[in-house]
MARTIZA-650040 format. One line per 10 residues: number of its first residue (from 1); their letters; for each residue x, y, z of C-alpha. Coordinates in steps of 0.02 Angstrom, whole numbers, plus 32768, in hexadecimal, padded with zeros to 4 digits. Layout:
<atoms>
NUM) a) X:Y:Z | ...
</atoms>
This chain:
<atoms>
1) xxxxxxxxxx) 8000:8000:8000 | 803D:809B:7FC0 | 8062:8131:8051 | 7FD1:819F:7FEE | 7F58:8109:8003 | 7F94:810B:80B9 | 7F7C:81B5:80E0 | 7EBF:81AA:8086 | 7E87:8117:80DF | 7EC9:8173:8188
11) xxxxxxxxxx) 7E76:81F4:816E | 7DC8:8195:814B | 7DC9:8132:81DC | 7DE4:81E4:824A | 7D41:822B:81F4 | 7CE4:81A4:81FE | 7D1F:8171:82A9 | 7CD9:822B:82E4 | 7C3E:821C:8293 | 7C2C:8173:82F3
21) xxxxxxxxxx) 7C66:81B5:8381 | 7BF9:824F:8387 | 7B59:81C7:8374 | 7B93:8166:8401 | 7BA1:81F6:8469 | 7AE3:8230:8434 | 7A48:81D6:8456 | 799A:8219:842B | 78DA:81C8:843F | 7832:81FE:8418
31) xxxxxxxxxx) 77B3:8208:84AE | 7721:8265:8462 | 76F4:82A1:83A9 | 7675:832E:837F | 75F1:82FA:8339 | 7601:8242:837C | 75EC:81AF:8323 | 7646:8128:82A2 | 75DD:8164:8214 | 75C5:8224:820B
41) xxxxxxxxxx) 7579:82B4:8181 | 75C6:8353:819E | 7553:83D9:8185 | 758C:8474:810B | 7636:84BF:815E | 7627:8459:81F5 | 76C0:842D:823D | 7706:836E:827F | 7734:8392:8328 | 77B4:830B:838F
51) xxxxxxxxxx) 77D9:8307:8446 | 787A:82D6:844C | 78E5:828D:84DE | 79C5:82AF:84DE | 7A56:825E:853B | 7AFA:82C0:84FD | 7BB4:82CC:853E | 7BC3:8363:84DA | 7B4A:8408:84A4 | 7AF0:83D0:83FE
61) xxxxxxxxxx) 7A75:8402:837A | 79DB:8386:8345 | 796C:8389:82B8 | 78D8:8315:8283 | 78C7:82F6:81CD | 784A:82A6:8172 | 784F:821E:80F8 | 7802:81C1:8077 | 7848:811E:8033 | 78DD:8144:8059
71) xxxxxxxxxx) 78E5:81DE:8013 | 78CF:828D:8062 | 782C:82CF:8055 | 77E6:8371:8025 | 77E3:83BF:80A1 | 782F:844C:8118 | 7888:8418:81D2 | 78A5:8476:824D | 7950:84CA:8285 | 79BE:84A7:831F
81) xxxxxxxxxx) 79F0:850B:839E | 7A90:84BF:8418 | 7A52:8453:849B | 7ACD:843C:8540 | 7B24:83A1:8561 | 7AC3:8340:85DE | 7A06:82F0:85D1 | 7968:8366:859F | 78D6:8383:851C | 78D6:83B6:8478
91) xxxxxxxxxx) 785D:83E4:83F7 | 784B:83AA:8351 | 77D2:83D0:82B2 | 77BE:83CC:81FA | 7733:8412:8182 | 7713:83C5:80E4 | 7705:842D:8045 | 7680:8401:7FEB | 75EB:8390:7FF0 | 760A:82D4:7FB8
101) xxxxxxxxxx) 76BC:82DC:8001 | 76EB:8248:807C | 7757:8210:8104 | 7771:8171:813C | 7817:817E:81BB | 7858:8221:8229 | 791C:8221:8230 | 7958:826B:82CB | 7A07:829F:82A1 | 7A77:82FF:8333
111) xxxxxxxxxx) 7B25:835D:8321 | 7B77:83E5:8302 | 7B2A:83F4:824B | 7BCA:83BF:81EF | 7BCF:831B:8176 | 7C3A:82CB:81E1 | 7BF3:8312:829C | 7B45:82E1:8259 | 7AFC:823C:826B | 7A41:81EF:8270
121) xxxxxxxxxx) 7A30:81C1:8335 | 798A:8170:832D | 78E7:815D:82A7 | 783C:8155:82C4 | 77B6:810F:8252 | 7715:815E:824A | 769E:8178:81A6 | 768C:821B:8162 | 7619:8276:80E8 | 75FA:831A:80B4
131) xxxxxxxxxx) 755B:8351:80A9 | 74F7:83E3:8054 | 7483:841D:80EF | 74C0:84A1:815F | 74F3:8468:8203 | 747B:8443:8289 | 747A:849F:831F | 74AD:843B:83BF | 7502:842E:8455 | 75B7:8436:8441
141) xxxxxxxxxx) 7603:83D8:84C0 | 767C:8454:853F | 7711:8408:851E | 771E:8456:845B | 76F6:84FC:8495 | 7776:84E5:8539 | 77F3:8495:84DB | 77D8:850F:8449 | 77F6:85A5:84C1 | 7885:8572:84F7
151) xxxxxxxxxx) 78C7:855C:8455 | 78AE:8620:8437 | 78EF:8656:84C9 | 7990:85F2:84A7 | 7997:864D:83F3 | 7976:86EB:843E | 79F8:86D1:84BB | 7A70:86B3:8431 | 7A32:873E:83C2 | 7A67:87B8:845E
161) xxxxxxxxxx) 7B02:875F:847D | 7B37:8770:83C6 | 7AFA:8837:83D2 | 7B53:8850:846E | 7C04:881A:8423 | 7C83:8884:83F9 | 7CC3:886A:8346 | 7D58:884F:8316 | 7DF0:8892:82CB | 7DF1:87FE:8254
171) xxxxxxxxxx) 7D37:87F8:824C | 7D37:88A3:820B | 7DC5:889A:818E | 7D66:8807:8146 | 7CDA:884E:8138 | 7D24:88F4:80E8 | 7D8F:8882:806C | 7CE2:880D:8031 | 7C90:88AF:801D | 7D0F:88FA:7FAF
181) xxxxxxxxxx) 7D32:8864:7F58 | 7C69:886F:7F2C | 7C8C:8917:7EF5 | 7D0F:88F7:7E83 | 7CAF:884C:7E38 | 7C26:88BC:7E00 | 7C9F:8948:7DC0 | 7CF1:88D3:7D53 | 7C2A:8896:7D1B | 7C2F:894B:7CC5
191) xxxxxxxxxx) 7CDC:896A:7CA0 | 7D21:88BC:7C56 | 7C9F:88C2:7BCE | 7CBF:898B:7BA2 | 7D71:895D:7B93 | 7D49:88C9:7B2D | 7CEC:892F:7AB8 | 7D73:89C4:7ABD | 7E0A:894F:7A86 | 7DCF:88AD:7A3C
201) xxxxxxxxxx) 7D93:88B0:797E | 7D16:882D:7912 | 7CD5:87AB:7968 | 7D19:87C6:7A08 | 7CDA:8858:7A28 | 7C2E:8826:79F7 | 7C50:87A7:7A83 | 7C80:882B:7B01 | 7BE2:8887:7ADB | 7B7A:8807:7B20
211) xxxxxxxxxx) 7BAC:8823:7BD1 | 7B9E:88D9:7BB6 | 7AD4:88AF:7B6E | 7AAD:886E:7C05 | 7AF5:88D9:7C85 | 7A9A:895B:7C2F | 79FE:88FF:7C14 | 7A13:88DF:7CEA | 7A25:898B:7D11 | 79A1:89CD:7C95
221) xxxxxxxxxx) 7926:8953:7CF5 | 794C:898A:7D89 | 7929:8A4C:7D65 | 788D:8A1E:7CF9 | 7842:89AE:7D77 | 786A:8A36:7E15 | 782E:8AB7:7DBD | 7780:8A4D:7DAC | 779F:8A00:7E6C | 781A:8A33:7EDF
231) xxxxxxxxxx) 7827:89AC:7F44 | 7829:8934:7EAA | 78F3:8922:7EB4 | 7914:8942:7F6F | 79B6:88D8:7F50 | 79F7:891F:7EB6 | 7AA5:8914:7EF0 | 7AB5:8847:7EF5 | 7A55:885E:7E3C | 7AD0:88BA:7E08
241) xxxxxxxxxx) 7B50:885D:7E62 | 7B1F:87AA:7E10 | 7B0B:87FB:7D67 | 7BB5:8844:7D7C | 7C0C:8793:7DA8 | 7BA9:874D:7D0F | 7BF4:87C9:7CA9 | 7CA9:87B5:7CF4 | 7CA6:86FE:7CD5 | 7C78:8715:7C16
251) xxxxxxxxxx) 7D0B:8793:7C06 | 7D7C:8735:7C6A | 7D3E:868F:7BF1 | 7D58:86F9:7B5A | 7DF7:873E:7B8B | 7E3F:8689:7BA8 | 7DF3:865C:7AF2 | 7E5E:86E3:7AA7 | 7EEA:86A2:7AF3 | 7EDD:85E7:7AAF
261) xxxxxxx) 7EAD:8645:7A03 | 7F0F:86CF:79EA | 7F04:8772:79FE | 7EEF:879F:7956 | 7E6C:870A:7934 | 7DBA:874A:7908 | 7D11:86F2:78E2
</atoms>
């Protein structure tokens, strides 16, 4: 065995001997579901709710996901806020999208929301179907509304937390560098093509002019359409900013097709 083939097979065992380890160290179970039941219709927008149980060595995030012969259904989960090490509650829930769509397993997986920090700790099998009628009203049991409170205070918590920290000297420089970098990608959008069309001849600069075409046609739409609506483009900027990268990459494309052509080669 080769020392590459070494190193590679090293390295597998270490990522997949985290993710197993992470499992181990994670246990989850189901104690309640709202609505109840092993065969369920979900009213319109009504959500899958999932009383969860943890046992962790180590803070963690847990999601439930629905599925549907073996595939992930359509459907939206809900997100995961860190739960401390230790044993406690945690609340679950899916919606499914539209009607027709069905689940028949819930994958609880728990981590730290990285490939190999991620693992499925436990599954539980239920039938699901969405349904057309709105939801009926009852009694929601108190543990999705307790459970569900404490899931925005801990977000809230963290929100302040984040607000209350004092950014950094490298936080700021990076910042100021991706912004200028933005600026200068949607610079070049305009001024790539203009040179394009101010030095190249024949074919190429027919070429360059379609970048130019449509970072005009982008900016014309955005002055027609504001003029009609103001708040029809609120976020111009990443239009223009998109547009301008599309246009970049064409020059840059062109530009490297001159080279392997010539500069003298027209079409």
């Amino acid at each position: 065995m080769t020392r590459l083939a070494m190193i590679c097979l090293f390295a597998w065992f270490i990522l997949f001997g985290a993710a197993a380890s992470a499992s181990a160290a994670t246990t989850v179970q189901v104690v309640g579901t709202e609505p109840a039941g092993e065969n369920i219709t979900l009213g319109r927008n009504q959500n899958f709710y999932l009383r969860l149980q943890y046992q962790s060595d180590q803070p963690v995030h847990i999601w439930a996901r629905p599925y549907y012969q073996g595939e992930p259904a359509d459907a939206g989960n809900n997100p995961s806020r860190v739960y401390p090490a230790g044993s406690g509650e945690a609340l679950g829930w899916f919606f499914l999208f539209k009607p027709g769509d069905r689940v028949d397993e819930v994958r609880i997986t728990a981590g730290d929301g990285s490939l190999a920090g991620t693992s499925v700790v436990a599954t539980y099998p239920v039938q699901i179907i969405g349904g057309d009628a709105p939801a009926v009203s009852q009694n929601t049991p108190d543990w999705v509304s307790r459970l569900g409170a404490q899931d925005k205070a801990a977000r809230q918590a963290a929100y302040a937390q984040q607000m209350n920290t004092p950014v950094s000297a490298g936080d700021v420089g990076l910042f100021n560098g991706f912004m200028l970098t933005m600026l200068a990608i949607g610079m070049a959008g305009f001024a790539a093509p203009a040179w394009g069309l101010w030095r190249w001849q024949g074919g190429w600069r027919m070429a360059a002019a379609v970048p130019a075409i449509i970072m005009g046609f982008v900016v014309l739409r955005i002055i027609v359409d504001t003029q009609r609506d103001p708040t029809s483009h609120n976020l111009w900027p990443f239009e223009i900013l998109m547009a301008g990268a599309l246009s970049a990459a064409i020059m840059g494309g062109l530009k490297l097709a001159r080279k392997y052509f010539g500069e003298d080669a027209s079409s």
